[in-house]
C-alpha positions as CSV (number, residue, x, y, z in Angstrom):
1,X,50.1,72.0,7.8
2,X,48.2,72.1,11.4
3,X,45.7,74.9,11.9
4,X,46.7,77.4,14.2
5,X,43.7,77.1,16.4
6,X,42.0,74.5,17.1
7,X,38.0,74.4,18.8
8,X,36.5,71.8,20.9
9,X,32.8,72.1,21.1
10,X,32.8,75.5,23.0
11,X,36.6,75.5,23.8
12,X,39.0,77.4,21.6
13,X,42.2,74.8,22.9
14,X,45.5,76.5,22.7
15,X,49.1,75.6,22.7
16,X,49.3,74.3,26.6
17,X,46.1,72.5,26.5
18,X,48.0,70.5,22.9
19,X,50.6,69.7,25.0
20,X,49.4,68.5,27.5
21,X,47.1,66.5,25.3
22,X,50.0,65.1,23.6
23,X,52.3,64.5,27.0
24,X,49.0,62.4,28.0
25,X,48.8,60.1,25.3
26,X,52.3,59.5,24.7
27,X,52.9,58.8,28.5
28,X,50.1,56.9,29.0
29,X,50.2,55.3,25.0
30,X,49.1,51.8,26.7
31,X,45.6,53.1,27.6
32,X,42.9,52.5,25.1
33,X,41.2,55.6,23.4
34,X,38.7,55.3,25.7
35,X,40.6,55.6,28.6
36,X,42.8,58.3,27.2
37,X,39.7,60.4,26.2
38,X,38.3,59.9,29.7
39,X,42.2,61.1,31.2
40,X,41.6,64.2,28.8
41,X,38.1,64.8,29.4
42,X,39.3,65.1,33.0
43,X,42.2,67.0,33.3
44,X,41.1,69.9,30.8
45,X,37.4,69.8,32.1
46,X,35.6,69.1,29.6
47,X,32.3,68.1,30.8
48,X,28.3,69.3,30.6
49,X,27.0,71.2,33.2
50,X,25.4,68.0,34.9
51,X,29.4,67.0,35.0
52,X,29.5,64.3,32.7
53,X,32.7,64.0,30.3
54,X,32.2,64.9,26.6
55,X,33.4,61.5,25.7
56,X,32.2,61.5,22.0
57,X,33.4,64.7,21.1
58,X,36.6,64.5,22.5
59,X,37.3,61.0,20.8
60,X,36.0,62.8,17.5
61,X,38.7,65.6,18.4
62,X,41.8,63.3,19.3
63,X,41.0,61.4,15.9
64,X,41.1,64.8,13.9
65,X,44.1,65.6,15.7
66,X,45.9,62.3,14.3
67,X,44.4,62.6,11.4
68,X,46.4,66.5,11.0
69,X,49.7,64.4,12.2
70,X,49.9,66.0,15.8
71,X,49.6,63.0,17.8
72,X,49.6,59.3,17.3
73,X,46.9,57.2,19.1
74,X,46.5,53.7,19.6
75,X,45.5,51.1,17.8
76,X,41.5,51.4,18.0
77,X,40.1,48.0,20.0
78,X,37.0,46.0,18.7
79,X,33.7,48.8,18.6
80,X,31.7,50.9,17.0
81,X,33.3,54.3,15.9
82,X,31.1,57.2,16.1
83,X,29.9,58.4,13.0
84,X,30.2,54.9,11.5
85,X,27.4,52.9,9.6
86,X,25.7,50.2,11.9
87,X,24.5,46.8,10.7
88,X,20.8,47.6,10.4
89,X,18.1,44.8,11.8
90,X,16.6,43.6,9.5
91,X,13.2,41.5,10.8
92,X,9.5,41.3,10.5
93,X,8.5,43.9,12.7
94,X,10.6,46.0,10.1
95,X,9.0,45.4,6.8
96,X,6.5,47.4,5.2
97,X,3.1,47.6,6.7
98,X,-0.5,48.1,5.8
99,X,-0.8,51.8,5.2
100,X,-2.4,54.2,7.4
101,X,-4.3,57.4,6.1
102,X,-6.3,59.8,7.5
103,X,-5.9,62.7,9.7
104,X,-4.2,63.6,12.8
105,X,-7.0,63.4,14.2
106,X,-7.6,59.9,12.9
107,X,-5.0,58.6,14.8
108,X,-5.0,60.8,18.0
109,X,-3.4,60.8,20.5
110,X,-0.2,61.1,19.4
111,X,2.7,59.3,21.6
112,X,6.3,60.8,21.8
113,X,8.3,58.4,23.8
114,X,12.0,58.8,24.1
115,X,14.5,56.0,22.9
116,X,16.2,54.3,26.1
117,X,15.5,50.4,25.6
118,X,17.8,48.2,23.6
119,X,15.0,47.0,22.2
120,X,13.5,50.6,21.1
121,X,17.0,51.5,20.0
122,X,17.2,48.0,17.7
123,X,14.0,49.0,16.6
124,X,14.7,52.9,15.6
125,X,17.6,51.5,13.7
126,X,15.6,49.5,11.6
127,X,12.9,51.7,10.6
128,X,16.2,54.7,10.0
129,X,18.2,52.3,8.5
130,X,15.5,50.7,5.6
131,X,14.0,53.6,5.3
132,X,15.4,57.3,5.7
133,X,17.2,58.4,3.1
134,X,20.5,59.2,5.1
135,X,20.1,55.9,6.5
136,X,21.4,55.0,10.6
137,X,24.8,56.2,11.8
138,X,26.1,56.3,15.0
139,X,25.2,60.4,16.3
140,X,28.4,63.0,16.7
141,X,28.0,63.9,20.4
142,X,25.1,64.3,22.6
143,X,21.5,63.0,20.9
144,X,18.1,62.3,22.1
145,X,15.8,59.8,20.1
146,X,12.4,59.4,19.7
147,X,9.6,57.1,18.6
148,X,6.2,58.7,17.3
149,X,3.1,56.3,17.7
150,X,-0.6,56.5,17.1
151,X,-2.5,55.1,19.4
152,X,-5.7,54.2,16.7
153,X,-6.8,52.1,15.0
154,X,-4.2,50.4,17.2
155,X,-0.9,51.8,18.6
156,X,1.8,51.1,15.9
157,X,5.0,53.4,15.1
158,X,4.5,56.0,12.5
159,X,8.1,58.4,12.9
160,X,11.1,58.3,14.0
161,X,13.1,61.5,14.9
162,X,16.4,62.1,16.0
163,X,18.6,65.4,17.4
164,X,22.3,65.5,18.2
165,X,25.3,67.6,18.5
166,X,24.8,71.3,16.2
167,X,27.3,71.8,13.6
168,X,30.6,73.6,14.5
169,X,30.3,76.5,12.4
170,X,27.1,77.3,9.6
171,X,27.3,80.6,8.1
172,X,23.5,81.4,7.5
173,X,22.8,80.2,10.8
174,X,25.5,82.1,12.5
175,X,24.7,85.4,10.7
176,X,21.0,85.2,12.1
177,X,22.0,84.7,15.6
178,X,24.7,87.2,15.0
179,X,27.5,85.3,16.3
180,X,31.5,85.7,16.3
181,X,33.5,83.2,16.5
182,X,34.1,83.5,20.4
183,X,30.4,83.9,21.3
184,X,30.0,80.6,19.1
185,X,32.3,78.9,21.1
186,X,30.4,79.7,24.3
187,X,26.9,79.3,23.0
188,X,27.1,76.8,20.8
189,X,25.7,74.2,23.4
190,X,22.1,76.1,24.0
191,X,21.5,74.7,20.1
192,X,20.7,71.5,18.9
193,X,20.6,69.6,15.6
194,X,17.7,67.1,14.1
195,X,19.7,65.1,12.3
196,X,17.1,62.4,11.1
197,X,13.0,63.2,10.8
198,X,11.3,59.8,9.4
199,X,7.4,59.4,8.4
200,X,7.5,55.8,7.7
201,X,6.5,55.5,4.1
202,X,3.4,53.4,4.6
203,X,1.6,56.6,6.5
204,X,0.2,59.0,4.7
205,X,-1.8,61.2,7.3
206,X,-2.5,64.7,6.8
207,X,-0.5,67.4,8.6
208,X,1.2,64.7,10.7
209,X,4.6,65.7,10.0
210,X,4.0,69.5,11.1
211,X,2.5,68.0,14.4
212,X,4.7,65.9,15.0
213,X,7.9,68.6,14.7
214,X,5.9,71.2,17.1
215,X,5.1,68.8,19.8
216,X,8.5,66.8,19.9
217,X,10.5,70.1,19.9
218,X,8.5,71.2,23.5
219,X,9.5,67.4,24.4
220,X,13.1,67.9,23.5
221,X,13.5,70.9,25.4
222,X,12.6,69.3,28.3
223,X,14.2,65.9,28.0
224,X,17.5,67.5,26.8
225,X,17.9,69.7,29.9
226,X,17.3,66.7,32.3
227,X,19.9,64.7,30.3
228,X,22.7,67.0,29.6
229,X,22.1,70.0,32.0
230,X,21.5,72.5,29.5
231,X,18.4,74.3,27.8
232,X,18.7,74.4,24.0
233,X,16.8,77.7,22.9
234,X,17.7,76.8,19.2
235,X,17.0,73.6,17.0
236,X,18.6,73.6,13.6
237,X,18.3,71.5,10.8
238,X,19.4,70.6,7.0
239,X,17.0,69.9,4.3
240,X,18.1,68.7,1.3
241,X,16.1,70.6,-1.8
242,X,16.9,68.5,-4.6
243,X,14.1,65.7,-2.0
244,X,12.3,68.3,0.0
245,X,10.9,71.5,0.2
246,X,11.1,71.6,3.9
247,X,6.8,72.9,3.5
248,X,6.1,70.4,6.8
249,X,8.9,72.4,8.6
250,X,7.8,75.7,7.7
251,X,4.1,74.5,8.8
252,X,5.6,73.6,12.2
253,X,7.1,77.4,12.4
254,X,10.5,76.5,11.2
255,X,12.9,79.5,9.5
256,X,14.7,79.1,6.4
257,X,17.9,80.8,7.5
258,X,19.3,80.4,3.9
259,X,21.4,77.5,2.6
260,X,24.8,75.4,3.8
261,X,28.0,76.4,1.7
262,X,28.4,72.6,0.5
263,X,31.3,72.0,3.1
264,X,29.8,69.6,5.2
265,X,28.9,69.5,9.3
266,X,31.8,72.5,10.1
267,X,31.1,74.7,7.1
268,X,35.3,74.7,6.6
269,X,36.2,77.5,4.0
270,X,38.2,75.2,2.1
271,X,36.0,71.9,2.1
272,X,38.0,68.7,0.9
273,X,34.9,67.5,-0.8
274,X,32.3,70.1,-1.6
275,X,28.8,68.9,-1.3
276,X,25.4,69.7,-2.2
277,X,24.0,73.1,-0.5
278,X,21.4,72.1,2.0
279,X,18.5,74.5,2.9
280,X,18.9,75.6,6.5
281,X,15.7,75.7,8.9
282,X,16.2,77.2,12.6
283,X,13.4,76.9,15.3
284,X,13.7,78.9,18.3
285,X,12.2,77.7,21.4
286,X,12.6,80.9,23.0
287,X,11.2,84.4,21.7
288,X,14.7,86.0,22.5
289,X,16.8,83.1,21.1
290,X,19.3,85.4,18.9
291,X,19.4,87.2,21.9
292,X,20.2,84.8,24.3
293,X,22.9,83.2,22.0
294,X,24.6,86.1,21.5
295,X,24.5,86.6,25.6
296,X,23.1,89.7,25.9
């Protein structure tokens, strides 16, 4: 059975806008998916506010629709699917390194640099990959990444973080912003997920983790705008108990919000395979964040 309505990352799509979606791809069934998401992006305007297409999220929406039986796609070409494992590097620059202890202070300063090079993004995958427990997967939607180095003794990585795309729909979350389902739709871009926090497991400096979580979210607010055109005013994020006790997050000023209902990123009411509740932390970089998300 199809769901009655269906949501787009801020678009609540409706019978037209599947029909059209569906008169594109079986007119034009000889374009790849990428072509066919970027005919879709374009035609129903879905697109940032710098004007670039939601590309990921659409092809993550087209796929769900096959996957409900409402359209057929083609055949997908040679790549990388989002969401998919990637072959992790696995080289010397890698491997487990003489420990570093201390204090933040020890180490100071502290360097956030964003990922952009291939060889920064080869080498974020290795140290996610080896060594967080999630390991590296290809980010839902938009995502930033970042490198954390100290700069003594000598500069040398000591964290990786990552954000992306919120979830669709979190009840704890939602109930503390005080959201509906509409005003989710409309809002749901201002918030943003940190979907992988690494301290590589040969550091052991005090506090570093709380630092670290303060000063990249100032970063992110920033480098998110530039990139997609919009100012988050809410970071969210999942901490699994049965690992963590989420204290570094709390120490940064993080909010336990309460705790996921085991039914993965869109919180579905029926999940197909119920999961482990997660705890769920929400930062607001604005004083008025509930406020603002709830557009009042």
């Amino acid at each position: 059975m199809h769901e009655d309505v269906w949501h787009f990352v801020g678009h609540e799509v409706g019978v037209e806008d599947l029909r059209l979606i569906r008169e594109v791809v079986g007119r034009f069934g000889g374009l790849s998916r990428g072509e066919l998401v970027h005919t879709v992006c374009e035609l129903l305007e879905w697109k940032r506010p710098t004007g670039r297409l939601k590309g990921r999220e659409c092809r993550e929406f087209l796929e769900r629709l096959e996957g409900a039986g409402v359209l057929t796609l083609p055949g997908k070409r040679t790549g990388r699917p989002v969401g998919s494992r990637t072959r992790v590097p696995m080289t010397a620059r890698g491997d487990a390194q003489v420990g570093l202890a201390g204090t933040v202070r020890d180490i100071a300063p502290i360097v956030i640099e964003r990922v952009q090079a291939a060889d920064d993004r080869l080498l974020f995958r290795e140290f996610v990959g080896r060594y967080h427990y999630l390991g590296h997967a290809v980010p839902f939607g938009a995502h930033l990444r970042y490198l954390v180095y100290a700069s003594t003794p000598q500069r040398r990585v000591v964290a990786c973080v990552q954000f992306s795309s919120p979830a669709w729909r979190m009840a704890s979350r939602d109930a503390w912003i005080g959201w509906d389902d509409a005003t989710r739709a409309r809002h749901l871009p201002l918030v943003v997920n940190n979907s992988r926090f690494l301290i590589l497991p040969w550091v052991r400096v005090r506090n570093l983790a709380s630092t670290v979580l303060s000063r990249v979210a100032r970063q992110l607010e920033a480098d998110w705008t530039v990139r997609y055109g919009a100012r988050p005013v809410l970071l969210e994020t999942l901490v699994d108990p049965a690992r963590f006790d989420g204290a570094s997050y709390r120490a940064a000023n993080w909010i336990v919000v309460g705790e996921t209902t085991g039914g993965g990123r869109r919180e579905q009411a029926r999940p197909r395979t119920a999961r482990a509740p997660k705890l769920v932390l929400l930062y607001p970089l604005a004083k008025d964040a509930a406020r603002r998300l709830r557009g009042r």
